[in-house]
C-alpha positions as CSV (number, residue, x, y, z in Angstrom):
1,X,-7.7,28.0,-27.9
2,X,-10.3,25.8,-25.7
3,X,-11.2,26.6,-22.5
4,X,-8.9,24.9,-20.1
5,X,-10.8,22.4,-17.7
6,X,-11.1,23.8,-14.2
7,X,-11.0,21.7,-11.4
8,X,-11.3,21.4,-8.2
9,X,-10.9,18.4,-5.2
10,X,-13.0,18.2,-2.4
11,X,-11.7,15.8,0.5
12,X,-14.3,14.6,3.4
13,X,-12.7,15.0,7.0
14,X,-15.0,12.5,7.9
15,X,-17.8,11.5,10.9
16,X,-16.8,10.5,14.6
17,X,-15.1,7.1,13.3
18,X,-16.8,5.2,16.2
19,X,-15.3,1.7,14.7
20,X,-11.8,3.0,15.3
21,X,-12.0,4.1,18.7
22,X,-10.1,4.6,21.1
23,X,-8.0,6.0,18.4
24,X,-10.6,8.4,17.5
25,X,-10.9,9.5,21.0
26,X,-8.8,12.9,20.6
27,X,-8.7,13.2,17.4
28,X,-10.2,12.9,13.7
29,X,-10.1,9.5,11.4
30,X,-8.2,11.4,8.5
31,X,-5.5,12.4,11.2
32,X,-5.0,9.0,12.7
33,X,-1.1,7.9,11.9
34,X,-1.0,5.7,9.7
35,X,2.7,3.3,8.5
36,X,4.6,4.9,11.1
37,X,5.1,8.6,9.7
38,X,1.9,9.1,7.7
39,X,-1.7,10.8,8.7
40,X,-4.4,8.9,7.0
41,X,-5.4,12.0,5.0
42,X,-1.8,12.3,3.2
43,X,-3.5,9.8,1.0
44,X,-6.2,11.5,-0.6
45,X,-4.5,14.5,-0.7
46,X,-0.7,13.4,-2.3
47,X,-3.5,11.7,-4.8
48,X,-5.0,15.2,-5.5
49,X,-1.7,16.7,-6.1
50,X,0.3,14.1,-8.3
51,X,-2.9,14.3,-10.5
52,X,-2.0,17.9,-11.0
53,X,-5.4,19.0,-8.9
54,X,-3.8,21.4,-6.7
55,X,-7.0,23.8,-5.2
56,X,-7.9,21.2,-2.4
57,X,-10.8,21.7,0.0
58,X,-11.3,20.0,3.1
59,X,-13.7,19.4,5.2
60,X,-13.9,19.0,9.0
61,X,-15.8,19.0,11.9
62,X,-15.2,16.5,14.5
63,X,-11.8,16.5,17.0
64,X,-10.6,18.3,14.1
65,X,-7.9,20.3,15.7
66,X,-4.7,17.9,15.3
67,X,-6.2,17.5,11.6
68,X,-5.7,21.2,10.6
69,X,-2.2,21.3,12.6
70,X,-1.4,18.9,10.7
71,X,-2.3,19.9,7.4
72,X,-1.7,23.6,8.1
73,X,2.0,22.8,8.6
74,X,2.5,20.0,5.9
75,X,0.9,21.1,3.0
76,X,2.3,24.9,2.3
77,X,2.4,25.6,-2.2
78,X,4.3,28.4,-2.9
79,X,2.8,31.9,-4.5
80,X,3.3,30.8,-8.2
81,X,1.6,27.3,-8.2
82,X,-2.1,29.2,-7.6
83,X,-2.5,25.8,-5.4
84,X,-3.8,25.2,-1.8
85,X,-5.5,23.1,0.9
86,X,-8.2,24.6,2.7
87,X,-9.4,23.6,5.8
88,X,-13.2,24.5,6.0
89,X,-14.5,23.9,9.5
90,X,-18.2,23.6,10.3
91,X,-19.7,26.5,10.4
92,X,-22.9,28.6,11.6
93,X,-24.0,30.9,9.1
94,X,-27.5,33.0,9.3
95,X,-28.9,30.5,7.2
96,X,-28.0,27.0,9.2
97,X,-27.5,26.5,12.5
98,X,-26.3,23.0,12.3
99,X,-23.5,20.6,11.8
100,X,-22.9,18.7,8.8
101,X,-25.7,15.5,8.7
102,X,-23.8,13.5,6.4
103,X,-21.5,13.5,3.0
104,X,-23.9,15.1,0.8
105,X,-24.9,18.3,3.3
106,X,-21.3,18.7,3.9
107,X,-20.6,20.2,0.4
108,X,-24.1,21.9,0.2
109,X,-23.2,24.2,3.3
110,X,-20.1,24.9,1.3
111,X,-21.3,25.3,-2.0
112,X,-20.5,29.5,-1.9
113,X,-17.0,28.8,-1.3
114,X,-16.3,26.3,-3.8
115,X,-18.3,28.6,-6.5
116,X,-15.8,31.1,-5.5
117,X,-12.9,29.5,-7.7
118,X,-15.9,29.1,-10.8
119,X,-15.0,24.8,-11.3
120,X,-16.2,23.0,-14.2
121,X,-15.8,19.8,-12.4
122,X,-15.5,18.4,-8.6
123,X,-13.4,15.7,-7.5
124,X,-15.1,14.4,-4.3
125,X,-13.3,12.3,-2.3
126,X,-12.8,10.5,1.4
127,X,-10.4,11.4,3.9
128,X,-9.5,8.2,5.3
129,X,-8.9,5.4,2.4
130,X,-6.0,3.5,0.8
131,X,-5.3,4.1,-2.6
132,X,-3.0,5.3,-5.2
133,X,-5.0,6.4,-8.0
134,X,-4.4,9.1,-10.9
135,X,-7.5,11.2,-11.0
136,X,-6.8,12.8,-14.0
137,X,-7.6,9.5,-15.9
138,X,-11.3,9.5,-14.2
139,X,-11.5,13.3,-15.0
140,X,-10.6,12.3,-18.8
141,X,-13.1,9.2,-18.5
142,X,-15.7,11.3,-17.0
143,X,-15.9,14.0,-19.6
144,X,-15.4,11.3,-22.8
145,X,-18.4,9.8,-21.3
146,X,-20.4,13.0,-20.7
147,X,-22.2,12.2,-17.8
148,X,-23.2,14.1,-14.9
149,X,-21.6,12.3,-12.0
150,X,-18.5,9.3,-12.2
151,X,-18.2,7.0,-9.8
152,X,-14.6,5.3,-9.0
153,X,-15.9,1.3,-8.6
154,X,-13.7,-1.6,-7.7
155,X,-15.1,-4.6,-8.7
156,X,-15.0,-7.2,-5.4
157,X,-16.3,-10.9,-4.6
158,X,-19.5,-11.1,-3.1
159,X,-18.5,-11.6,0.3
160,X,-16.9,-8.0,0.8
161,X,-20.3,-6.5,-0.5
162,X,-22.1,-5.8,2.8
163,X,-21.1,-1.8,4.0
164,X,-20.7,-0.9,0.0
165,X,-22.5,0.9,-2.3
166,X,-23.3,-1.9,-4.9
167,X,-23.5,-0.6,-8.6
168,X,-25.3,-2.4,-11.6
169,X,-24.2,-0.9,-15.1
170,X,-24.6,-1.6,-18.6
171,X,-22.5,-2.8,-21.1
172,X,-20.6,0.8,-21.2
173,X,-20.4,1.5,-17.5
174,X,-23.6,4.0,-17.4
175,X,-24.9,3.2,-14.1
176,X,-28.4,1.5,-14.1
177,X,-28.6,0.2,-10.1
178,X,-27.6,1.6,-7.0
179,X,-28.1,-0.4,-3.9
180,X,-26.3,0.5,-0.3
181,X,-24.5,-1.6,1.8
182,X,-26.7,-5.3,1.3
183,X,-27.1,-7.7,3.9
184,X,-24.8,-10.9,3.8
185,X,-28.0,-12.9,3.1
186,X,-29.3,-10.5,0.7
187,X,-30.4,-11.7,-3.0
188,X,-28.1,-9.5,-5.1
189,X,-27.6,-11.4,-8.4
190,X,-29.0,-9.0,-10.8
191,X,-26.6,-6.3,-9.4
192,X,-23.7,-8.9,-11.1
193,X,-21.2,-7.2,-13.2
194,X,-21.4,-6.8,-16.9
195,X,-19.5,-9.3,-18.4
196,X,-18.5,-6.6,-21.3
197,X,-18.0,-3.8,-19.8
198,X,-15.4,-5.7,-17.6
199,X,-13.6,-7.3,-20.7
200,X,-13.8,-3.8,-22.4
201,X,-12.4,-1.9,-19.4
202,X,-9.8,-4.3,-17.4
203,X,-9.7,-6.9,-20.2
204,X,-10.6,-9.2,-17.1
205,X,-13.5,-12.0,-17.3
206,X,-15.8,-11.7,-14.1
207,X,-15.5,-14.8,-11.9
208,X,-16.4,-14.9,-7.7
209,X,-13.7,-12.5,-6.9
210,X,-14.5,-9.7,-9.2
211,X,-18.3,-10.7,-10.0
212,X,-19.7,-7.1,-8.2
213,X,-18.8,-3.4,-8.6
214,X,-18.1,-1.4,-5.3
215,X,-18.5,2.0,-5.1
216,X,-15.5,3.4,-4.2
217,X,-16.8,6.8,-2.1
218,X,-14.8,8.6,-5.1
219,X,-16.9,10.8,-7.3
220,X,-16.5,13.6,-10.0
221,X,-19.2,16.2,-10.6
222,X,-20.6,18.8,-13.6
223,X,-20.3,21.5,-11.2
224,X,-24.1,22.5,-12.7
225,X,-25.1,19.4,-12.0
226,X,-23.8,19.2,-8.8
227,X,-25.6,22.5,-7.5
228,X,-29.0,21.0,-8.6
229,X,-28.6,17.5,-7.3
230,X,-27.9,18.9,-3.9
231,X,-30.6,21.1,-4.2
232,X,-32.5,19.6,-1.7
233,X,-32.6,18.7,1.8
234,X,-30.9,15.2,1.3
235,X,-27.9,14.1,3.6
236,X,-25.7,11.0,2.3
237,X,-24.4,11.0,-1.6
238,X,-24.4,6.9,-1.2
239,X,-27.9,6.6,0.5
240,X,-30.1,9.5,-0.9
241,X,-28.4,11.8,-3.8
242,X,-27.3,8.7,-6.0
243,X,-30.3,6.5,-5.6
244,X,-32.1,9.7,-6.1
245,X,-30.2,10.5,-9.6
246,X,-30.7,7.2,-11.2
247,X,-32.7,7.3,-14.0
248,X,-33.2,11.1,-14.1
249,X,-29.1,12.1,-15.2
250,X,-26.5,10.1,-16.8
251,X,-24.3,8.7,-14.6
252,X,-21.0,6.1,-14.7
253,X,-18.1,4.1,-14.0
254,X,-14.6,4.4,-13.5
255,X,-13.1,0.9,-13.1
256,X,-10.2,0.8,-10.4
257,X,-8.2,-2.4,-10.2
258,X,-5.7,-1.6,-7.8
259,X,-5.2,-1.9,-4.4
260,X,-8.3,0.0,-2.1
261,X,-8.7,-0.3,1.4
262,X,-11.7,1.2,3.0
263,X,-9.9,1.3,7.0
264,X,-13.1,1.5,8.9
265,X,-12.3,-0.9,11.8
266,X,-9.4,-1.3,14.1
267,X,-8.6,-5.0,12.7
268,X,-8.6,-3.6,9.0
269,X,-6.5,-0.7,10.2
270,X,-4.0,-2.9,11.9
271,X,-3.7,-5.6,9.5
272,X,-3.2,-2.5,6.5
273,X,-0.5,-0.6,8.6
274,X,1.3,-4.6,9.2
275,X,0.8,-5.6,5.9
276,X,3.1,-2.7,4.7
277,X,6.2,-4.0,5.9
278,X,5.9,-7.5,3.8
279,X,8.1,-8.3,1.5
280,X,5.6,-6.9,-1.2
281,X,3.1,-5.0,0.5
282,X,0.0,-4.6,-1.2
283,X,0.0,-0.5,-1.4
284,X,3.9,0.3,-2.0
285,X,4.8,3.1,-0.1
286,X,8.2,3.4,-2.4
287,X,6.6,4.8,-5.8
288,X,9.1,7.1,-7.2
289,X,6.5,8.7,-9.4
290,X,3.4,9.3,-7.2
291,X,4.6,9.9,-3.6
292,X,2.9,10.3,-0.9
293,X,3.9,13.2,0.9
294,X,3.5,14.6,5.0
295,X,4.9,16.9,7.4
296,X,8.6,17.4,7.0
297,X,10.0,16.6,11.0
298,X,13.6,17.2,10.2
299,X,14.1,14.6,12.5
300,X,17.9,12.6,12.8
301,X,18.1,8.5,11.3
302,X,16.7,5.7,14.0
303,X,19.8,4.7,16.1
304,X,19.6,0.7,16.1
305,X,21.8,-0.5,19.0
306,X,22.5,-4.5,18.6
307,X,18.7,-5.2,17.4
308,X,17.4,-8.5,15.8
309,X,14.4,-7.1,13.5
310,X,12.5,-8.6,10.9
311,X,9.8,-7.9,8.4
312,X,9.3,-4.4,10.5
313,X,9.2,-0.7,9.3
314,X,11.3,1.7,11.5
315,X,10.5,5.5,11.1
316,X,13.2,7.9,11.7
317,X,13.9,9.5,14.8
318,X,13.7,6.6,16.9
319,X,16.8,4.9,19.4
320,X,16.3,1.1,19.6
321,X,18.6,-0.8,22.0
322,X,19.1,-4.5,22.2
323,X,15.3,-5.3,20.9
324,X,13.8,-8.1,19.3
325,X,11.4,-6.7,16.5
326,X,9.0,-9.0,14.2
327,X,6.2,-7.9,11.8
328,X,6.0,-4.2,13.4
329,X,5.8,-0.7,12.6
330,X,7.9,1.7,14.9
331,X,6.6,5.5,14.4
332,X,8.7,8.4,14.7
333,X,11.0,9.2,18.3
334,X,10.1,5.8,19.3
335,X,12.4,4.8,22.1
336,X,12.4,0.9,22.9
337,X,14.7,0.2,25.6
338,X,17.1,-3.1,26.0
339,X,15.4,-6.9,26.0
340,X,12.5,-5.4,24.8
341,X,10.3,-7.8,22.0
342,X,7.4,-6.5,19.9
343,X,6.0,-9.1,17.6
344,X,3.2,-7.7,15.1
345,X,2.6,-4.3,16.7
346,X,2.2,-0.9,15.5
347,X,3.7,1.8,17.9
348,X,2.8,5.1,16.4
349,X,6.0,6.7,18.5
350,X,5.8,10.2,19.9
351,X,5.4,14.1,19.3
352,X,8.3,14.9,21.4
353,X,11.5,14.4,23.2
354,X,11.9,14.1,26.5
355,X,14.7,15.8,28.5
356,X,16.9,13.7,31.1
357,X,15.8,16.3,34.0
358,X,11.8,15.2,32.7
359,X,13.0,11.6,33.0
360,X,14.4,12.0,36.5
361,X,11.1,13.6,37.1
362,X,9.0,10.9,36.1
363,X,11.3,8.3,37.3
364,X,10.5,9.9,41.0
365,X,7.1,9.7,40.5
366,X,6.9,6.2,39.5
367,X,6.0,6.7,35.5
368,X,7.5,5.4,33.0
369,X,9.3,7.4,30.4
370,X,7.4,7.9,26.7
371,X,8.2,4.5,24.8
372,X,8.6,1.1,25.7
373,X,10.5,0.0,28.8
374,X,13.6,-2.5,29.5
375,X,12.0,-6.0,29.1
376,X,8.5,-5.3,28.0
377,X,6.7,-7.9,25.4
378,X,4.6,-7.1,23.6
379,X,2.1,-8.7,20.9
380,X,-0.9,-8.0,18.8
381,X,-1.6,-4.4,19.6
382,X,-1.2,-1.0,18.3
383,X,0.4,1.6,20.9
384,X,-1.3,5.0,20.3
385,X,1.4,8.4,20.5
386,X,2.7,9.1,23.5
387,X,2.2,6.4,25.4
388,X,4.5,5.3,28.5
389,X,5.1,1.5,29.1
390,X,7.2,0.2,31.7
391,X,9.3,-2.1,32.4
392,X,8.7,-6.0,32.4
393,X,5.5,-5.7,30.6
394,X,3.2,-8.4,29.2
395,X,1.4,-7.1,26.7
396,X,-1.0,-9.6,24.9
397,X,1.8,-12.4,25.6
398,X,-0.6,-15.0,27.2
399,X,-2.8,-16.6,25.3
400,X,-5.9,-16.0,27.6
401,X,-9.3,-14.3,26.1
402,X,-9.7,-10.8,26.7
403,X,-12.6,-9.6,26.9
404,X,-13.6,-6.5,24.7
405,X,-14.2,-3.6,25.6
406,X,-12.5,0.3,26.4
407,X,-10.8,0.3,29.9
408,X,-9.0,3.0,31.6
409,X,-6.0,2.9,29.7
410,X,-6.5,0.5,26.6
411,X,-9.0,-1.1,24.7
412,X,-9.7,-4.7,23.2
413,X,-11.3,-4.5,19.9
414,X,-11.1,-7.7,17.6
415,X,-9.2,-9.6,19.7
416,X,-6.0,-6.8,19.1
417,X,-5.0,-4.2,22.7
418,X,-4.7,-0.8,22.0
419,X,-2.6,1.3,24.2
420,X,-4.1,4.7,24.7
421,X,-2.6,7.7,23.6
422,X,-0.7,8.8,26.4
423,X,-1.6,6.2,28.4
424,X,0.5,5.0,31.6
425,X,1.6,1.7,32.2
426,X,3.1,1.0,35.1
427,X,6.4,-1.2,35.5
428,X,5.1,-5.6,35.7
429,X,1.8,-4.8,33.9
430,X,0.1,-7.4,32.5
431,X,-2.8,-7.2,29.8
């Protein structure tokens, strides 16, 4: 019999994620909530496992602690499945001192574990994206194709270009350019897509909105080949190792033509988290056949007491009373107390309960229970975990400019407030 195909994924925790502060501020981008019960990093890795890749690295090193909670107590296979996700911090080792310096060094300095499991190929992938995709197909594509190193590419309009790898190819998807992240004013024309290999692959014709290929930060490796490429002291796969490659291995395409959503800013993440509770939502949380799975809360149905809510998303555990919901996401043990009215916000709920004699506390110390308080309304903004607003709020109500910035207990970024997590606002507040 042949040799089965051995496999294995690699996901990237990810940098600091400066463009999503505050909401980076305590904690990783991968573990950032995400449509009310979700951590960003469920994606990748509920992609990894309904494509049947079940040994799962990942990689960490910044605010990375509520990251491997999280994964630690979600992502559990049983003895017989010979699957797992591994958490592989930054480390110090005799030979390197340092912390990872970009994508690329990331898996070098981890090269002697992943040789461990003996792969034949090596699914590399982002921690913090949108997609549904089946990576099996790309494996298949990759070995018909016999190149070296795949690259997942979406093909986009010119105008979403700038922060994206931009890939030239030939007629069958072998990669030919490689230019990262062009200017907006930037003469890119002879990085157009190939009419052919378009028709041949999505049986599309190129016109302004699909007239580029994106590279999607989604690659598969010959593990050989891998070793060698990184065999160097080169940081970044998108600005060094791929440039680098061209012309001296075979490299290629995978065409994706679903939806992909790079969430690198706070306006992309809160129009992606609003946008799934349209009528049709562009990524559709309810796919029988590839879920996407996350820590198991055991947590009661939300308690809706005489509520008028619209277009909204309402994650269990949470007690609404009397509230007037439109275009929101409510997270999980979100309480939102009567004549309260949230009109496109995202309130990532809480990690806890609080008791009645914790209430009284509070209540005697002037702060506001976790949640949203009698009368508060609120608009535009995204309410980090934990956070404690008060009653008769006005949260982005008036339309006044804000001016942008981080302040002592939110933030104004694109024009949207974030609430800090566990921030305190007090009763009358208004932002």
């Amino acid at each position: 019999m042949p040799k089965k195909r051995k496999a294995i994924a690699i996901i990237l925790g990810g940098g600091k994620g400066t463009r999503l502060y505050p909401l980076t501020k305590d904690r990783s981008k991968p573990a950032v909530p995400f449509g009310g019960k979700y951590r960003l990093v469920d994606i990748p890795i509920s992609n990894c496992i309904n494509s049947d890749l079940r040994q799962i690295y990942v990689l960490t090193q910044f605010n990375s602690a509520s990251l491997h909670t999280h994964i630690s107590n979600t992502y559990v296979f049983d003895t017989f499945t010979r699957g797992f996700v591994e958490i592989l911090a930054a480390e110090q080792t005799f030979s390197s001192s340092s912390w990872y310096q970009g994508t690329a060094d990331a898996v070098r300095k981890n090269l002697k574990h992943f040789a461990d499991m003996d792969p034949d190929y090596c699914v590399v992938l982002s921690g913090d994206q949108l997609y549904r995709m089946d990576l099996n197909k790309m494996l298949d594509h990759h070995i018909e194709t016999g190149a070296e190193l795949t690259i997942a590419a979406k093909p986009i309009s010119r105008r979403e270009c700038t922060g994206l790898g931009i890939i030239g190819t030939d007629s069958d998807g072998l990669i030919s350019q490689f230019y990262e992240k062009p200017s907006e004013t930037q003469d890119i024309s002879e990085f157009r897509v190939n009419p052919e290999y378009l028709k041949k692959s999505l049986n599309v014709v190129p016109n302004e909105s699909n007239e580029f290929l994106a590279s999607m930060g989604i690659y598969v490796f010959n593990w050989k080949s891998m070793v060698d490429m990184l065999n160097n002291d080169k940081d970044d796969f998108g600005k060094e190792i791929i440039p680098m490659a061209l012309g001296q291995r075979k490299l290629a395409t995978f065409l994706f033509d679903g939806f992909w959503e790079d969430i690198g800013t706070i306006k992309a993440f809160y129009e992606t988290n609003l946008d799934l509770a349209n009528m049709k939502p562009q990524f559709n949380f309810y796919d029988e056949e590839m879920p996407i799975y996350t820590h198991r809360r055991h947590l009661p149905a939300t308690k809706m007491n005489f509520c008028n809510i619209s277009s909204s998303l309402a994650s269990e555990g949470s007690i609404i009373t009397n509230a007037y919901i439109v275009n929101s996401i409510i997270g999980v043990r979100t309480l939102i107390e009567s004549g309260a009215s949230l009109d496109g916000v995202y309130c990532m709920g809480a990690g806890f309960y609080e008791t009645e004699e914790q209430k009284e506390e509070n209540h005697r110390n002037g702060i506001p229970n976790v949640g949203i308080g009698k009368g508060t309304m609120i608009r535009r903004a995204i309410i980090d975990q934990n956070a404690r607003i008060g009653e008769g709020c006005r949260i982005g109500i008036d339309d006044i400019p804000r001016p942008e910035g981080d302040f002592d207990n939110y933030s104004v970024h694109d024009g949207i407030i974030v609430i800090h997590k566990g921030a305190i606002i007090r009763n009358g507040t208004c932002l």
